[in-house]
FIFINU-198853 format. One line per 2 residues: number of its first residue (from 1); for each residue x, y, z of C-alpha. Coordinates in Angstrom, 2 decimals. Example, Ala and Ser with C-alpha at 12.3 -4.5 7.8 and 13.67 -1.06 7.14 Angstrom:
% FIFINU-198853
1> 12.30 -4.50 7.80 ~ 13.67 -1.06 7.14
***
This chain:
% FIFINU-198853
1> 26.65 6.05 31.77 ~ 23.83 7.88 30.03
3> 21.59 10.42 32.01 ~ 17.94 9.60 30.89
5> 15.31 11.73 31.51 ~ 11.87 10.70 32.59
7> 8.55 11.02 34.43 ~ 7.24 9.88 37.49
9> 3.90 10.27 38.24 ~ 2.46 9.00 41.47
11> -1.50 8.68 41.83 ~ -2.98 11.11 44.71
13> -5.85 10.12 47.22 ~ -5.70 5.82 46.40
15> -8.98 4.86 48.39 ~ -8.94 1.72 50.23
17> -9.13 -1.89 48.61 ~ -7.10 -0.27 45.82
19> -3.23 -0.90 45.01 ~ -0.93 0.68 43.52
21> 1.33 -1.05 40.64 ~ 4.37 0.25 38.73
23> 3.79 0.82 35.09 ~ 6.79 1.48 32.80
25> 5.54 4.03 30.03 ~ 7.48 3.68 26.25
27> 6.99 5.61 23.54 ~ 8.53 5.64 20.35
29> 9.45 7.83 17.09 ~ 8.78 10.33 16.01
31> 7.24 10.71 19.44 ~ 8.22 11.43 22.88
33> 7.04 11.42 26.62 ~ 4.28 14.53 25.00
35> 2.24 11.38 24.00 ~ 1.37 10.42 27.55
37> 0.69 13.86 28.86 ~ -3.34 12.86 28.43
39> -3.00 9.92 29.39 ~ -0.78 9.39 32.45
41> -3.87 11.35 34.30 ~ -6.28 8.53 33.41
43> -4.03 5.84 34.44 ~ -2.74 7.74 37.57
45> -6.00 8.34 39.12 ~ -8.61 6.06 40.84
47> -11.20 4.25 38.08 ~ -14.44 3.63 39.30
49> -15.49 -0.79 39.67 ~ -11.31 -0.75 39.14
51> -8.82 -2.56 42.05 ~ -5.80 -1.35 40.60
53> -4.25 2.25 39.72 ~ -0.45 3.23 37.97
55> 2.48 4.88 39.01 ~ 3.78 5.53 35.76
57> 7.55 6.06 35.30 ~ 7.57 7.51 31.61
59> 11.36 7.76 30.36 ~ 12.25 9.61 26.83
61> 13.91 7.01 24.52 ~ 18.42 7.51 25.19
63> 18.63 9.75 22.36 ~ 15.28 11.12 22.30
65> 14.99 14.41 23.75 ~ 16.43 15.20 27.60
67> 17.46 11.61 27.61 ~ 21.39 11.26 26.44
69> 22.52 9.50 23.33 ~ 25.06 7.12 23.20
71> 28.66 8.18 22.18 ~ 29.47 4.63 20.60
73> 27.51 2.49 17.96 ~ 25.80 -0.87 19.65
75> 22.74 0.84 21.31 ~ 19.29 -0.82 20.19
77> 16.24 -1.81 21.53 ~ 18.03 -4.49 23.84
79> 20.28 -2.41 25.04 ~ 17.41 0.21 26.03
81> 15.78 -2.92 27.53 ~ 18.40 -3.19 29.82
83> 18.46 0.31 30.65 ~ 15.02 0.58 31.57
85> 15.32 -2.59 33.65 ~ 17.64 -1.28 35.86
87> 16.04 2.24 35.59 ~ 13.15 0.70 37.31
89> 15.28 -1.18 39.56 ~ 17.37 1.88 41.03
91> 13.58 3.58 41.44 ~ 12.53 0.92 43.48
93> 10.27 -1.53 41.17 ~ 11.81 -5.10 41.62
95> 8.69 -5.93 39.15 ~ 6.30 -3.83 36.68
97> 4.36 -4.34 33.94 ~ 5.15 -2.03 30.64
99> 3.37 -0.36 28.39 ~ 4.64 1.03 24.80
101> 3.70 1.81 21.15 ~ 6.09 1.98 18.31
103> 9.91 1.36 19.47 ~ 8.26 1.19 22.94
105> 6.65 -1.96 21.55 ~ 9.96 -3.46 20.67
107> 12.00 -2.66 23.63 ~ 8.31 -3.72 25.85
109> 8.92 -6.91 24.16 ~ 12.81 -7.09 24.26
111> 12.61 -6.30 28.49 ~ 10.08 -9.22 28.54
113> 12.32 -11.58 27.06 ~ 15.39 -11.01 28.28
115> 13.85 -9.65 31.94 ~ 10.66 -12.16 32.67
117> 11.33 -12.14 36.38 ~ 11.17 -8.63 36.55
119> 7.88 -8.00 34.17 ~ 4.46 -8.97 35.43
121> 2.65 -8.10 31.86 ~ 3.58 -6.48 29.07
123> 0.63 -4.40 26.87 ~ 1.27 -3.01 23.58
125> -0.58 -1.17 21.30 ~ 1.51 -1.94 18.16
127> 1.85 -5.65 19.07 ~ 4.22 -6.81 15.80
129> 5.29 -10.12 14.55 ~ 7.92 -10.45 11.17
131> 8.88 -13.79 11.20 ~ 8.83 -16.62 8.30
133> 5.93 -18.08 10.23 ~ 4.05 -15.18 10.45
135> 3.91 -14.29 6.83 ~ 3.52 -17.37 5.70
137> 0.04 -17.32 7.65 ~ -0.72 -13.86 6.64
139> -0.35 -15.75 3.12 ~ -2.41 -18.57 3.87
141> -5.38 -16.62 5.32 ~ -5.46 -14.42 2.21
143> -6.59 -17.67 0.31 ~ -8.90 -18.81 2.83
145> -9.85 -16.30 5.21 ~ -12.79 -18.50 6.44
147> -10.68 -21.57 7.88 ~ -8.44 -18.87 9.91
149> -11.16 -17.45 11.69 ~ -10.17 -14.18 11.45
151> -13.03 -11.10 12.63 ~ -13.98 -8.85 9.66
153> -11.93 -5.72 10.59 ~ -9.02 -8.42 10.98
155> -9.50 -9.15 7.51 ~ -10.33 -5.42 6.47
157> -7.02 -4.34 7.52 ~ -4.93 -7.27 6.30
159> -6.66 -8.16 3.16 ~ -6.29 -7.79 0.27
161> -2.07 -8.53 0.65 ~ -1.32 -6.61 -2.28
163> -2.95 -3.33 -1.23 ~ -1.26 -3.92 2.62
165> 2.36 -4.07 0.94 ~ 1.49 -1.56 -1.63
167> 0.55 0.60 1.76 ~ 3.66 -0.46 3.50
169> 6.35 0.71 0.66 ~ 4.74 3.56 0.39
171> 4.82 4.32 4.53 ~ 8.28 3.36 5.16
173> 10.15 5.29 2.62 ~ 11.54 7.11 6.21
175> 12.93 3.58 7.12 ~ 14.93 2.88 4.48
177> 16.26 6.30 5.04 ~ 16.83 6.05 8.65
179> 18.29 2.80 8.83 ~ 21.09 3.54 6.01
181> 22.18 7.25 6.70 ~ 20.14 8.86 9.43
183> 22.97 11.09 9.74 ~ 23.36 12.60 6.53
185> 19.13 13.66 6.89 ~ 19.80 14.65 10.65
187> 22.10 17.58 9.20 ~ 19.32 18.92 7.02
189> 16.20 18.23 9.72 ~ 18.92 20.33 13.06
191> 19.56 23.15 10.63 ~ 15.42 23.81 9.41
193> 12.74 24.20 12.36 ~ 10.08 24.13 9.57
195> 12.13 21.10 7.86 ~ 11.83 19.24 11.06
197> 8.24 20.07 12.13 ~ 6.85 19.17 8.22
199> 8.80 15.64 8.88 ~ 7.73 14.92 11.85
201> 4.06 16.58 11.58 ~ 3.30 14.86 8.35
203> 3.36 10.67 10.41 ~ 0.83 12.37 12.22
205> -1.53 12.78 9.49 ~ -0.62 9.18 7.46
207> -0.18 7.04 10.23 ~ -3.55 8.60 12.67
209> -5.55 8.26 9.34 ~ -3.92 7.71 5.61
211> -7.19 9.03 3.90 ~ -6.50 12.65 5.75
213> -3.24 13.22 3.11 ~ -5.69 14.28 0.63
215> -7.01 17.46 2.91 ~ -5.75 20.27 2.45
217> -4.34 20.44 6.14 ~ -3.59 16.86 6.10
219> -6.79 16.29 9.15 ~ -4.30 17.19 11.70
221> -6.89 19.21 14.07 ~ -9.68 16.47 13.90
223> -8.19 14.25 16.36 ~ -4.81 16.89 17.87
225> -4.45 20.57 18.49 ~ -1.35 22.81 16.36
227> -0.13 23.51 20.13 ~ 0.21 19.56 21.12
229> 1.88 18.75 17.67 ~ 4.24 21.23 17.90
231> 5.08 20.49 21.74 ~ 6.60 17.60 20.54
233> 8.35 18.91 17.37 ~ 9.79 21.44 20.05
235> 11.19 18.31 22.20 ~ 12.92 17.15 19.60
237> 14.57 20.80 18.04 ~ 15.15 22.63 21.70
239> 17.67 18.83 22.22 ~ 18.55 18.67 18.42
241> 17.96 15.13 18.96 ~ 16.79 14.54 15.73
243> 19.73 13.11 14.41 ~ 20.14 10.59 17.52
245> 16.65 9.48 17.66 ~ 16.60 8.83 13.90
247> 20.20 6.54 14.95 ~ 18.05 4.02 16.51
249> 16.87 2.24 13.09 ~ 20.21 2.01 11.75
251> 21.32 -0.09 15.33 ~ 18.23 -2.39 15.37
253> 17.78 -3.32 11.43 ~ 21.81 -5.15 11.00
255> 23.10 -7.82 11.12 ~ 23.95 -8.11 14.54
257> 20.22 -7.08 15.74 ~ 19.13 -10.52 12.78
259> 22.13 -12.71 14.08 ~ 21.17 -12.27 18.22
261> 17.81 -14.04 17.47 ~ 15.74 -12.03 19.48
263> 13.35 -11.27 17.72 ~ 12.40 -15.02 17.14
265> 11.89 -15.52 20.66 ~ 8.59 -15.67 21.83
267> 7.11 -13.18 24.67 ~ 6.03 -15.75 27.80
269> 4.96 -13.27 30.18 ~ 1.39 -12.48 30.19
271> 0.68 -10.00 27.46 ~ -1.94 -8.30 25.84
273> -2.76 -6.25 22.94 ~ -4.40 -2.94 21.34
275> -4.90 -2.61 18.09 ~ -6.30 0.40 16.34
277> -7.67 0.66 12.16 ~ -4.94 2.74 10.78
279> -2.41 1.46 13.17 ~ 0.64 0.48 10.84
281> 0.36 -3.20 11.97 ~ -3.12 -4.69 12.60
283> -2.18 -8.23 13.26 ~ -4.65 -10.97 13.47
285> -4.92 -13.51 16.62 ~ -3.62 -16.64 14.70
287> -0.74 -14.75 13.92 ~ 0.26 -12.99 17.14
289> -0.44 -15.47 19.54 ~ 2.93 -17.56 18.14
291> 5.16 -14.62 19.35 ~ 2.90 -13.63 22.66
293> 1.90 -16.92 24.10 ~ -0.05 -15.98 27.19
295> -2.20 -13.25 25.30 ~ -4.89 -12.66 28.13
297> -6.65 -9.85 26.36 ~ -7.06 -8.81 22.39
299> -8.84 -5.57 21.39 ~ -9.69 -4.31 17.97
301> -10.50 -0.51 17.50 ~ -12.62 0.59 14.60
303> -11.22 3.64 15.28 ~ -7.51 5.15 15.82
305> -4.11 4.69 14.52 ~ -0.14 5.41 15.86
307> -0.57 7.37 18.01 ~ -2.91 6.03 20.06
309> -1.57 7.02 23.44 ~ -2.27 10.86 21.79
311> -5.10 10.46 19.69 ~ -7.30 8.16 22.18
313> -6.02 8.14 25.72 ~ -9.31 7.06 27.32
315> -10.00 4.18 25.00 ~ -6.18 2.91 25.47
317> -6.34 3.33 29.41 ~ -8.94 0.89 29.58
319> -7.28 -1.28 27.62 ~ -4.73 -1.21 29.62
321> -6.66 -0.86 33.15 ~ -8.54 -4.46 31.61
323> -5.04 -5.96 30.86 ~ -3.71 -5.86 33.98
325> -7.47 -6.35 35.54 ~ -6.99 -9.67 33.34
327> -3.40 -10.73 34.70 ~ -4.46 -10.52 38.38
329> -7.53 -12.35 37.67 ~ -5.62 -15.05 36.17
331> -3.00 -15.14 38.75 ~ -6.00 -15.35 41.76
333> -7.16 -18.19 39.91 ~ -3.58 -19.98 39.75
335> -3.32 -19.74 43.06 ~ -6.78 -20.86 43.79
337> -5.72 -23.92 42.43
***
């Protein structure tokens, strides 16, 4: 087995009339549990007008800093999903909802599948859809936005196609890499601390706000502090889990991730969804709601991007403390019935 490493953060002082619910924490690359160190104190403590509050169980990634990699190929997002399950499981959570940006919106969406029993609602703020359908519609809106009744900063950040793809190449350069030798760059990014911060530090200037890469000091300070960035840099070079972190592209873009069919499955527990300007994916409703099909609440930042856990914990908590606000409702009104 692997030991994984995570946090557990129970609220203090929960006044009367308010419960308690487990919320599984997932964040994604280049990231780490550092993301949630701003937030986890929002959603762990008592919201005014609110009838919920989290204990949040925030695990690093197997592979991703104290967390163990695996010692064998064949560990991807589903296999993490299963992990997790039980992970909540063996804490004491027979059922949680889960939270998670990046690869924590993947493997959010893989436990739901594969564990729908065992998730209430799952919340995402990089909710992502790559299917034949999906582009097709993406298509079919750019030559009619009108009859898909998409909002304007839906068709802002989708629209024109050609810029969006022309964007996209350029962004995921680092895919390509990752997914075809993420060893042979893991040797150079263990062996240079500066190597490794100026490849890690730089997403967090292109993917918080692309028009930042033309400042000097890429914007990094206008939305996080030198001492924050580097906390997380530091996660990954005090493990030197660079290399095994970076492994995780290369076991979820094969063949046998394309050939289980997951990823064509829909998500049937309730979901719901953040999405931020300069987030990498800003999907519109009549494209989403194929793959999430009880999408209870949709949000659309003019503000924000990746990192949005980081960047804007207070805006993401309430999206979060309105999902699950949202889910109950729903369910009271189920059983009203």
């Amino acid at each position: 087995g692997l030991n994984i490493h995570f946090l557990h953060v129970k609220p203090q002082k929960v006044p009367s009339g308010v419960q308690v619910v487990p919320l599984l924490l997932l964040h994604g690359w280049p990231g780490s549990v550092r993301e949630f160190y701003e937030i986890i104190p929002i959603l762990t403590t008592p919201q005014k007008g609110r009838s919920v509050v989290f204990e949040v169980v925030a695990p690093s990634l197997p592979g991703y800093g104290f967390s163990d990699g695996a010692s064998k190929q064949g560990l991807g997002t589903a296999e993490m999903a299963q992990i997790f399950n039980k992970l909540m499981q063996r804490i004491g959570f027979k059922r949680y909802y889960v939270q998670g940006g990046d690869w924590g919106s993947i493997i959010g969406s893989d436990i739901s599948v594969l564990f729908p029993d065992h998730v209430i609602g799952f919340h995402s703020n990089m909710c992502f859809v790559n299917s034949l359908m999906s582009n097709l519609k993406l298509f079919l809106g750019s030559l009619a936005p009108i009859i898909i009744n998409a909002s304007q900063l839906e068709i802002e950040t989708n629209y024109p196609l050609s810029a969006k793809f022309s964007f996209i190449i350029l962004e995921t350069g680092y895919m390509h890499l990752q997914s075809s030798k993420p060893d042979t760059v893991g040797v150079a990014l263990r062996d240079s601390p500066v190597g490794l911060a100026a490849y890690i530090i730089e997403k967090f200037t292109t993917w918080t706000n692309p028009a930042w890469k033309d400042l000097d000091d890429g914007g990094l300070t206008k939305k996080f502090t030198l001492d924050k960035l580097l906390d997380n840099v530091m996660i990954y070079w005090v493990t030197s889990s660079i290399t095994t972190s970076m492994r995780l592209y290369s076991e979820n873009f094969n063949k046998a991730r394309r050939d289980s069919g997951i990823d064509s499955l829909p998500v049937l527990v309730p979901s719901g969804c953040s999405r931020f300007r300069y987030e990498l994916a800003f999907l519109p409703r009549f494209v989403l709601k194929d793959k999430y099909q009880k999408l209870l609440t949709l949000t659309g930042h003019e503000d924000g991007g990746h990192f949005a856990a980081f960047e804007l914990p207070e805006v993401l908590a309430k999206d979060v403390f309105d999902f699950v606000e949202e889910e109950r409702k729903s369910v009271q009104i189920k059983q009203e019935l």
